[in-house]
Wavefront OBJ file of the C-alpha trace (Angstrom):
o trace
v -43.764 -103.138 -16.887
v -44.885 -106.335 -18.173
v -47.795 -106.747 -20.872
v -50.863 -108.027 -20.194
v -52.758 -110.009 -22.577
v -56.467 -108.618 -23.652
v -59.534 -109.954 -21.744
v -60.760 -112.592 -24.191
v -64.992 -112.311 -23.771
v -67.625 -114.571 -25.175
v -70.096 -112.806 -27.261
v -72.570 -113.885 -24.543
v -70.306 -112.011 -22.118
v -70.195 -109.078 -24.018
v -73.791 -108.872 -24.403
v -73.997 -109.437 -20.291
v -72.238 -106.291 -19.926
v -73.448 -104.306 -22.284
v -76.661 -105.204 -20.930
v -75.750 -104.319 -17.049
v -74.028 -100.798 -18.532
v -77.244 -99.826 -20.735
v -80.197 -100.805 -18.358
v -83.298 -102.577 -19.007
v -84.042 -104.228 -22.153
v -87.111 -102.114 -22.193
v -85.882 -99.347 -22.940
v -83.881 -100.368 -25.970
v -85.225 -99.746 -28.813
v -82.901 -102.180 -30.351
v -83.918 -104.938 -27.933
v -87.600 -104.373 -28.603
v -88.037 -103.921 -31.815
v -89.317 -106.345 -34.454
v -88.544 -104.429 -37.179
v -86.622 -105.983 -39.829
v -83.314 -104.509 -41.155
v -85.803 -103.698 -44.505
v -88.627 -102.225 -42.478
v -86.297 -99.690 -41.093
v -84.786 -98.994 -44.612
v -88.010 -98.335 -46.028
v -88.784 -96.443 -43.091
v -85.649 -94.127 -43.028
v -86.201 -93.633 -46.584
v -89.626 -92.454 -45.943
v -88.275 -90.280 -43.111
v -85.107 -88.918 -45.093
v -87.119 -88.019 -48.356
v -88.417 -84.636 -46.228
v -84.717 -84.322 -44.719
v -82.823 -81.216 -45.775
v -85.910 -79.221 -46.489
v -85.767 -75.955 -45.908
v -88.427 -74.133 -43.671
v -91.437 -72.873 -45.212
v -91.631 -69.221 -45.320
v -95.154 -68.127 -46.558
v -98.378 -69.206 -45.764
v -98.391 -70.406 -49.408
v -95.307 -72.564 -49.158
v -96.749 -74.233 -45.738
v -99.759 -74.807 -47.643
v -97.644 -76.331 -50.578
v -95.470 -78.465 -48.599
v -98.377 -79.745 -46.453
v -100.475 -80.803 -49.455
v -97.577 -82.389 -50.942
v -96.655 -84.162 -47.587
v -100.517 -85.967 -47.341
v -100.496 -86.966 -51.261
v -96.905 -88.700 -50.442
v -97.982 -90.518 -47.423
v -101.485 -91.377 -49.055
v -99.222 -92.565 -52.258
v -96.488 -94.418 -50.526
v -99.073 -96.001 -47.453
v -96.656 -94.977 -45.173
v -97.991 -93.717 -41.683
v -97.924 -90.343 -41.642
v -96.715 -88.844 -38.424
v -96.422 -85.109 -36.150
v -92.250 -85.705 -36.558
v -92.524 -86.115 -40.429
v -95.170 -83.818 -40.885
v -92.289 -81.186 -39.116
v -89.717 -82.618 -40.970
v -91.745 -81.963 -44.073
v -92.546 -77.913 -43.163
v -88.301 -77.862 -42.816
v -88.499 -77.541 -39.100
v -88.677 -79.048 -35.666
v -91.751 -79.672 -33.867
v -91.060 -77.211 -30.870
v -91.836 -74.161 -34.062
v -94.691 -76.463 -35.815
v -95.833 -76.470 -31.533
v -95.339 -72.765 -31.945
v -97.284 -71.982 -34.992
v -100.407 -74.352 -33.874
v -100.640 -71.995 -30.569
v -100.128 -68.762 -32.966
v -96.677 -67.789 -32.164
v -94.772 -66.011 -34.649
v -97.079 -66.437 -38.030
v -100.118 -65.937 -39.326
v -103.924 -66.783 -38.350
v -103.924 -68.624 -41.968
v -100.635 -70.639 -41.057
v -102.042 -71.612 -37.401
v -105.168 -72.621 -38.599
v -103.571 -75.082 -41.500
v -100.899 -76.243 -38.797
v -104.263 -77.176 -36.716
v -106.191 -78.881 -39.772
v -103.106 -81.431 -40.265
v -102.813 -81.966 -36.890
v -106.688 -82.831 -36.778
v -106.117 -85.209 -39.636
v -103.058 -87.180 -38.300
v -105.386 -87.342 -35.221
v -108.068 -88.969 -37.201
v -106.079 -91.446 -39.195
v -104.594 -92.675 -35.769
v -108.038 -92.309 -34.181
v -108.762 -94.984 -37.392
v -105.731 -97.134 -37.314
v -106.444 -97.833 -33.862
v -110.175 -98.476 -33.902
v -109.186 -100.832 -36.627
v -106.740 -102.700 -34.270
v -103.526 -101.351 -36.889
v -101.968 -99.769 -33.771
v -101.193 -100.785 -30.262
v -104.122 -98.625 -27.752
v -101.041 -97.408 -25.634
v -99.382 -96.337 -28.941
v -102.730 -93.794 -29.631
v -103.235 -93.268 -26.047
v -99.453 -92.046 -26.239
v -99.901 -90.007 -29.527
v -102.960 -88.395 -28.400
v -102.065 -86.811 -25.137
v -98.692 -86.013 -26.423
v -99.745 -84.893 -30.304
v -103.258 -83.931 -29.676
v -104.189 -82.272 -27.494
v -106.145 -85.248 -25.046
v -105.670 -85.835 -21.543
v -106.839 -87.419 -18.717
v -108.999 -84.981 -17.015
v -112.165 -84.540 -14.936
v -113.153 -81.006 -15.159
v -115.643 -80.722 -12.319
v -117.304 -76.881 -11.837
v -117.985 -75.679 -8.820
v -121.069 -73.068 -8.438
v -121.975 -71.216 -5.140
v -125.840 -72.342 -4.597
v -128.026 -71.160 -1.655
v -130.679 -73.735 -1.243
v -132.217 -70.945 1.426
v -132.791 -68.425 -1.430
v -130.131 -65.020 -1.167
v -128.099 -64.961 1.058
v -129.511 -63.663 4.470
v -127.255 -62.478 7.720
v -127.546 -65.032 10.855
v -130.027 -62.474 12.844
v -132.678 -62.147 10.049
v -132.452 -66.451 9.483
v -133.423 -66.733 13.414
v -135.284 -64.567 13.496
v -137.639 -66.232 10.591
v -137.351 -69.647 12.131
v -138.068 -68.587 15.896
v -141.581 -67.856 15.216
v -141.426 -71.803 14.099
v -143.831 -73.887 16.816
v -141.404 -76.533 18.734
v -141.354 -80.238 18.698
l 1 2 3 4 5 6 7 8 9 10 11 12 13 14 15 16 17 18 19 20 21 22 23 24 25 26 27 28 29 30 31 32 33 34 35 36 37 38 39 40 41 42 43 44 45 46 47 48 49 50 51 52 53 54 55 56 57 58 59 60 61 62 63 64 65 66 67 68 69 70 71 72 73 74 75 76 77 78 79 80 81 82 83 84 85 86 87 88 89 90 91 92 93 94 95 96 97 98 99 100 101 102 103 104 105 106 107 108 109 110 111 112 113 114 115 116 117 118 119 120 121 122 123 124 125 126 127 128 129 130 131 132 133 134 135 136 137 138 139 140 141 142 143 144 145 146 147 148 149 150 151 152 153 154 155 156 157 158 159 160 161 162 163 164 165 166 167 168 169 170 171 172 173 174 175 176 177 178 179 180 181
């Protein structure tokens, strides 16, 4: 069997078909992003500094860990986020979702879980009122993090504009006696 020789590609080609395989650009983070190669240093070393943390046992510890987690975002300026914030309690956000909603801890531990979560809201709430994040970014964060949604609660009430409610007979019989025309 003879060889064949390797499909030479431009770097433009490449790109072509990498771009066909992978879908829109939009949803490429790589694509999008205008972060430089030292943002996202600085970033994963903000990110990995909570990494390998083991989860937080006692109310104490969570209390701990989530004091030193806001002086270390208030220190380094960093954002602080709902994904760090987990990171930082040694644990995924599905058991940080858990604890806010009182599943498997304390009162005490549900009710700090809910304080932090109220104070990344508000420094979002702030960055974005300030213009320091994209609306659709907080819009995004909020319904997802938060708790907000897009919701009209409307209540409906039974009224009787007649008064109680009266059978058919006894209502003609009150308006029969009613003079015509």
């Amino acid at each position: 069997m003879p060889r064949t020789k390797p499909l030479e590609l431009t770097d433009e080609q490449l790109t072509d078909i990498v771009r066909k395989r992978r879908g829109s650009k939009s949803a490429s983070v790589e694509a999008t992003a205008s972060a430089t190669k030292d943002d996202i240093k600085e970033i994963a070393s903000n990110v990995l500094y909570w990494y390998g943390r083991k989860c937080v046992k006692t109310d104490d510890e969570c209390a701990e860990r989530l004091n030193e987690f806001f002086e270390r975002v208030n220190q380094t300026g960093e954002i602080p986020t709902v994904e760090k914030m987990c990171l930082a309690l040694g644990t995924v956000r599905q058991v940080v979702w858990q604890w806010e909603n009182g599943q498997g801890c304390s009162q005490n531990r549900t009710d700090m879980i809910k304080k932090a979560k109220e104070i990344l809201a508000a420094l979002d709430a702030e960055l974005v009122s300030r213009g320091k994040i994209p609306q659709v970014t907080y819009i995004f964060r909020a319904k997802n993090f938060f708790g907000m949604k897009d919701q009209t609660d409307l209540v409906v009430a039974p009224a009787n504009p007649l008064g109680d409610s009266q059978d058919p007979e006894s209502i003609v019989e009150k308006y029969a006696e009613l003079p015509e025309g």
